[in-house]
C-alpha positions in Angstrom: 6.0 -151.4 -118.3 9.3 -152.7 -116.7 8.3 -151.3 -112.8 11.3 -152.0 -111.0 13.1 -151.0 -114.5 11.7 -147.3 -114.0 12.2 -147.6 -110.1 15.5 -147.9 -110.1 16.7 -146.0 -113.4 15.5 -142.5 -111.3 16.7 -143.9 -107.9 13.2 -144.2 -106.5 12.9 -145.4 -102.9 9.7 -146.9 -102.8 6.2 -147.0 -105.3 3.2 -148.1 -104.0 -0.3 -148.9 -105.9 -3.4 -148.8 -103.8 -7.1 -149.7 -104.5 -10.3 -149.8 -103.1 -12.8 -151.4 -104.6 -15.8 -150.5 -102.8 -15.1 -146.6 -103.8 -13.3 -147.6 -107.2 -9.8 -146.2 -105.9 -7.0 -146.6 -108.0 -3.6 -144.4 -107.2 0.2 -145.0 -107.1 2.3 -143.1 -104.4 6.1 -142.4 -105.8 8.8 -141.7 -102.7 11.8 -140.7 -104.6 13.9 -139.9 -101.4 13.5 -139.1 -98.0 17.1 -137.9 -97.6 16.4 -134.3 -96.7 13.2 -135.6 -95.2 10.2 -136.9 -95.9 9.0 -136.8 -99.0 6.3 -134.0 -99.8 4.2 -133.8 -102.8 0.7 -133.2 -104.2 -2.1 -135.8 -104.9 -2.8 -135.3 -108.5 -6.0 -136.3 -109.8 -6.1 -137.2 -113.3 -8.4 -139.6 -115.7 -5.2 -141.2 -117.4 -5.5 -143.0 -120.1 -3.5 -146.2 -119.0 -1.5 -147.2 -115.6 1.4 -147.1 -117.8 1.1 -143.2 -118.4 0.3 -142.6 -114.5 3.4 -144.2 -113.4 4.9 -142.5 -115.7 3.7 -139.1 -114.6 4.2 -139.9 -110.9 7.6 -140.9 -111.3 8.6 -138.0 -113.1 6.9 -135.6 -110.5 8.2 -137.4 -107.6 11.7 -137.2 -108.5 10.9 -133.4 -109.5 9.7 -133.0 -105.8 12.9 -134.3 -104.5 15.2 -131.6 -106.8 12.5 -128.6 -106.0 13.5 -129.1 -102.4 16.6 -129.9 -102.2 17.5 -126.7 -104.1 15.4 -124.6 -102.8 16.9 -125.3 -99.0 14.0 -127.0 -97.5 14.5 -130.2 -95.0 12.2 -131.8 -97.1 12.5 -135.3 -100.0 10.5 -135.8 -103.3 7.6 -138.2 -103.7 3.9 -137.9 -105.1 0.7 -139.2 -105.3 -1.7 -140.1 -108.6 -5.3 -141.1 -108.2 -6.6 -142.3 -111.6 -10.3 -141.2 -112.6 -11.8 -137.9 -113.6 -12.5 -135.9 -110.3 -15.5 -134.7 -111.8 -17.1 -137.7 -112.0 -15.9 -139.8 -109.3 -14.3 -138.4 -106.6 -16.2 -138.1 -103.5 -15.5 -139.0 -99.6 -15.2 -142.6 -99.8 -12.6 -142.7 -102.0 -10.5 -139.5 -100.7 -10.7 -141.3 -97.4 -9.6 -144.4 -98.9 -6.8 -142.8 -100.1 -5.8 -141.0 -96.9 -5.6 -144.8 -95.4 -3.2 -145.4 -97.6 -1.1 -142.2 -97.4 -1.1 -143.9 -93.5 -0.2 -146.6 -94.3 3.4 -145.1 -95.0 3.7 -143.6 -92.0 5.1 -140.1 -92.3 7.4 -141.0 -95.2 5.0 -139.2 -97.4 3.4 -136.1 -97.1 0.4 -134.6 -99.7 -1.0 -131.7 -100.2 -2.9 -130.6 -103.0 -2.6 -130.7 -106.9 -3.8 -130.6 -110.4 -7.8 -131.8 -109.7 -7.5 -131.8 -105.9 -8.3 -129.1 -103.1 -7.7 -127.9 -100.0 -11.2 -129.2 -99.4 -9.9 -133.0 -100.5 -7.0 -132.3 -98.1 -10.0 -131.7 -95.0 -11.4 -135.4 -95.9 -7.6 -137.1 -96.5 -7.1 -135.8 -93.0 -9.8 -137.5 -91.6 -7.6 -140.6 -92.2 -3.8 -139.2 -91.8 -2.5 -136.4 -90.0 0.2 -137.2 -92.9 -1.4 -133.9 -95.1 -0.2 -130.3 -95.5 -1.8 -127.5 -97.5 -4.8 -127.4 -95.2 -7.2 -124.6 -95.6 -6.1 -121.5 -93.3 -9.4 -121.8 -91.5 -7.8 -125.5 -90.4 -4.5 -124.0 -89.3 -2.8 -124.6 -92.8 -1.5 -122.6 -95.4 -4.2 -123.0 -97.9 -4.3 -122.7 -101.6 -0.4 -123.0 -102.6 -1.8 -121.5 -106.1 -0.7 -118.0 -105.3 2.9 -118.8 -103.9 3.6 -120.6 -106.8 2.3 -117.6 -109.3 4.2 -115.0 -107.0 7.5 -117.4 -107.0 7.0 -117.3 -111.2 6.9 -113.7 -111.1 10.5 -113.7 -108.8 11.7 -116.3 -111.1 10.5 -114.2 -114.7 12.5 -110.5 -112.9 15.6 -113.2 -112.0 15.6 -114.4 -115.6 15.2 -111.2 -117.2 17.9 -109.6 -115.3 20.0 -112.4 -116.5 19.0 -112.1 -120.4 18.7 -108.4 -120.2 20.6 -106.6 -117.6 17.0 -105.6 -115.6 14.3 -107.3 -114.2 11.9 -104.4 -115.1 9.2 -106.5 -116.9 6.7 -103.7 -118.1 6.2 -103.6 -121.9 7.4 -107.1 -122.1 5.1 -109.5 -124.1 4.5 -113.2 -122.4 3.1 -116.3 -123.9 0.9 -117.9 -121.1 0.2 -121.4 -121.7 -2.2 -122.7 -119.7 -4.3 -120.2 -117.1 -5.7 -122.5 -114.5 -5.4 -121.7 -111.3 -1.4 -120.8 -111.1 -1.2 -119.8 -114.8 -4.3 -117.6 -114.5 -2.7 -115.8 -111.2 0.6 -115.3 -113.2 -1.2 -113.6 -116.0 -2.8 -111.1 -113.5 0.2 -110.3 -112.0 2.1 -109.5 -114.9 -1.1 -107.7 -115.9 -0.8 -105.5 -112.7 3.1 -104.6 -114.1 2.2 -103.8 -117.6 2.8 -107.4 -119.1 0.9 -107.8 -122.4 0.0 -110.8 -122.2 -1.2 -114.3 -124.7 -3.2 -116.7 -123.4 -4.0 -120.4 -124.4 -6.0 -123.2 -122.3 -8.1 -126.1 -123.1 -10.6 -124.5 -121.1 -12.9 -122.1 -123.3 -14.3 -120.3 -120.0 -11.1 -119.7 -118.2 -9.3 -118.0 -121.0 -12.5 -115.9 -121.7 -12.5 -115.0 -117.8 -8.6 -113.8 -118.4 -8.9 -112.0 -121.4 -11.9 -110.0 -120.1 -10.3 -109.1 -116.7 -6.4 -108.9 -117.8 -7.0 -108.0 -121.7 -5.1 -110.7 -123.2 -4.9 -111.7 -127.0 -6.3 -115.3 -126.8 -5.0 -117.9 -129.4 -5.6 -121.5 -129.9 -4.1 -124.2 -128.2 -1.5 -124.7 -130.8 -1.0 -121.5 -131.8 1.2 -120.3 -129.3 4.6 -122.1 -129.7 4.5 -119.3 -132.9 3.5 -116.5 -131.0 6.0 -113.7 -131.0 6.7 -112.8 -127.0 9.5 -112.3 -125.0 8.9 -114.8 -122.7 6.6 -118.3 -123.1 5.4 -119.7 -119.5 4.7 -123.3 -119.8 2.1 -123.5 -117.0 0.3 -126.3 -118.1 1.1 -130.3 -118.3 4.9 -130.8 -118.5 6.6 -132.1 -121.5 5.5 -128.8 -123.9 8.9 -128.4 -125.2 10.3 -131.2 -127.3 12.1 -131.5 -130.8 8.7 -130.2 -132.4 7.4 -127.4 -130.2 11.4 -126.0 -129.5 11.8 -124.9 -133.4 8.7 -123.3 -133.5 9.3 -121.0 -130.3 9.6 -117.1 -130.9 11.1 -116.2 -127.7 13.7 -115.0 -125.7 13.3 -116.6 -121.8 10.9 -119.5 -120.9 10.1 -119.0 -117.2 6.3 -121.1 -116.3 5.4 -123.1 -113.8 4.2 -126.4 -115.5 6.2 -129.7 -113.8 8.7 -131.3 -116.3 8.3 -128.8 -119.1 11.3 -130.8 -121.1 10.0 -134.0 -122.9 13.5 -135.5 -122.8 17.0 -134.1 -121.6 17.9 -133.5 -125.1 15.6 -130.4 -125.2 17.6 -128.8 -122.8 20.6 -128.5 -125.0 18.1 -127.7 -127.9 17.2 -124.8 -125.9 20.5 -123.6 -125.9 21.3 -124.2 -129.3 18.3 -121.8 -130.2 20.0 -119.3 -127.8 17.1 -119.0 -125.7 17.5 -118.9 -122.1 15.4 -121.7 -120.1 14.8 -121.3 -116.4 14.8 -124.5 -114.9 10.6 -125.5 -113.8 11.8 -127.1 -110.6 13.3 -124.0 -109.4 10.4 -121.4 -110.7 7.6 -123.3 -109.4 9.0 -124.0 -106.1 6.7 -121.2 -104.5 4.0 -123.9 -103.6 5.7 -126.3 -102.3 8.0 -123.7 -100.1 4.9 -122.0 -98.7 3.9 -124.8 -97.3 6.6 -125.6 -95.3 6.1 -123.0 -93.4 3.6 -124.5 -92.1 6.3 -126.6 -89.7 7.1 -123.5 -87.5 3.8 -122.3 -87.6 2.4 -120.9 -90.6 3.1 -116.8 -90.9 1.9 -115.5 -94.2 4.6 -112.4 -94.0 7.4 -115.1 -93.6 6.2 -117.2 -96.4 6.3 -114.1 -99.0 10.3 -113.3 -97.9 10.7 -117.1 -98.3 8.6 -117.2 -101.7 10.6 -114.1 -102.9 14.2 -115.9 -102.4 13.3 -117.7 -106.1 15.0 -114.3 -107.4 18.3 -115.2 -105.2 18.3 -119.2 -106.4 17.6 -118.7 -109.5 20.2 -116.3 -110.0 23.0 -118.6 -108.2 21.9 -121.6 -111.2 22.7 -119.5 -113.6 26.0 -118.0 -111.7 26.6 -122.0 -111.1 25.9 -122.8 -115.0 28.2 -120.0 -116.2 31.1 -121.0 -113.8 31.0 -124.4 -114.9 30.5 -123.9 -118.5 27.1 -125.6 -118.4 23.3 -125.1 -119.7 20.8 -123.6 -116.7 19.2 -127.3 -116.5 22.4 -129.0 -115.7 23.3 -126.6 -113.2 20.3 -126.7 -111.2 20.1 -130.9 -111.1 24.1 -130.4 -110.0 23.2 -127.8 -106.9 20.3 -130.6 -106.3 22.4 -133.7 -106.6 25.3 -132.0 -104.9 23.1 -131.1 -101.4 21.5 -134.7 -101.8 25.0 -136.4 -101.7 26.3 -133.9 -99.3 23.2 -134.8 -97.0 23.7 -138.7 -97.4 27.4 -138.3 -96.2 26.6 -137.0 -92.8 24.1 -139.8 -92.6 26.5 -142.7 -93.2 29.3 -140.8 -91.2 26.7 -140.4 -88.3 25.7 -144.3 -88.6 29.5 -145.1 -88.8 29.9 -143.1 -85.6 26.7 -145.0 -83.5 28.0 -147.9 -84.5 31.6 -147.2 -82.8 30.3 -145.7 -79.9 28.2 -148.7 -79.5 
């Protein structure tokens, strides 16, 4: 792969690969801008096929960091953090503390928390390193588990959709296709459980979706299965890129509204959405729970405040589509415009402040 090539087609501030070798440490930190501020995003833990395919997935989730924040109002950039291995075989202190001196080693321009295979119990050992970490357990003085936040902010984003589509935002005796019900998609299918969501489930994990469809009396279908499952709404809340020029045609839907990172396999599928008439809610904006209940840790972290902040989805998602129907333009496009716009806006003041130090100098 073509690294600077990729760097600088997404704008990308910095990349950085790190090893260890006494632990066996291999991971690539993305900072895709630290306009807003510094760049906050997860450390995902993944046993990747290649380096290709985890730069790949890093540069695509940092750059989704940078757009989560920037439209939800947070004083935050985009970056993230890959570690390559299976966490179930090799992670272990050595190595998380390696990483945390590297995450150092960037002095504040990147923040982690956690992410798909790491824990607010990783984030206790990266600490040990860097006080560069956020998403600590409450018993540390964090906000812990940013699982829940991001389920809750899904469930503000599905009423916000639905009100859109439908005229109400009254979910109960609506049918949603979970896909994927780890630890966010799991929590999504209870709460729409607890407001009279039927709900159908898919995971690559036989144990979880057993666990869900004892507790929350979901229909369970294979993995493949539910891109043709009749629902109102499908929830993408697995790994991104679900919806491309083969799953799109095969979707029996109305709304997708999940919380899976870069649901869209190419920007094409965006307008394919549209030309199926169903109504997309862009992933960047409905998962932003996580990432907003965590910075709320900055003030001192109030659980109350968080859920007010966590509830706003409803209002952003609804001024995207507002934006998107003013402008003549799909959900998608709207959302990356309120991003890019805020973004620019920021980066003005910063070269007209610079341009002011300098004459005053």
């Amino acid at each position: 792969m073509r690294v600077f090539e990729t760097i600088r087609s997404d704008e990308h501030e910095e990349i950085l690969f790190g090893q260890d070798p006494v632990s066996g440490l291999r991971t690539i930190v993305a900072i895709h801008s630290t306009t807003l501020g510094p760049a906050l995003g997860g450390t995902r833990f993944f046993p990747y096929a290649n380096e290709d395919d985890a730069l790949v997935d890093v540069v695509r989730l940092s750059k989704g960091m940078t757009y989560k924040a920037a439209v939800a109002g947070l004083n935050l950039g985009g970056g993230k953090g890959v570690i390559i291995g299976d966490p179930s075989q090799v992670k272990n202190e050595p190595l998380l503390r390696a990483y945390g001196r590297i995450i150092e080693s960037l002095g504040g321009r990147y923040i982690t928390a956690e992410d798909v295979g790491t824990t607010t119990d990783d984030m206790i050992m990266i600490r040990r390193e860097t006080k560069h970490v956020a998403g600590m357990p409450t018993t540390h003085g964090g906000s812990g588990d940013p699982s829940p936040a991001t389920a809750r902010g899904v469930l503000a984003a599905m009423r916000a959709t639905a009100m859109q589509a439908w005229g109400t935002d009254d979910l109960a005796g609506k049918t949603v296709a979970v896909q994927g019900v780890g630890k966010v998609g799991g929590d999504v299918v209870r709460r729409l459980s607890a407001v009279g969501v039927k709900t159908v489930v898919t995971d690559v994990n036989q144990q979880a979706v057993s666990a869900i469809a004892e507790s929350c009396g979901s229909t369970v279908v294979d993995a493949d299965e539910i891109y043709d499952t009749d629902a109102d709404i499908f929830a993408p809340c697995a790994m991104g890129a679900s919806l491309n020029e083969s799953t799109i045609p095969r979707l029996r839907c109305e709304l997708i509204v999940g919380s899976a990172n870069n649901q869209l396999a190419s920007a094409d599928d965006a307008q394919r959405l549209i030309n199926r008439n169903i109504l997309y809610a862009p992933d960047f904006v409905v998962n932003a729970g996580g990432i907003i209940n965590i910075a709320e840790e900055a003030p001192g972290y109030s659980e109350d405040r968080a859920i007010l902040a966590v509830d706003r989805i409803y209002d952003t998602l609804t001024r995207v589509f507002a934006t998107a129907k003013d402008r003549g333009i799909g959900p998608s496009e709207a959302a990356n415009a309120i991003a890019e716009e805020r973004i620019a806006m920021a980066k003005q003041q910063t070269l007209s402040d610079r341009t002011q130090e300098v004459r005053s100098a």
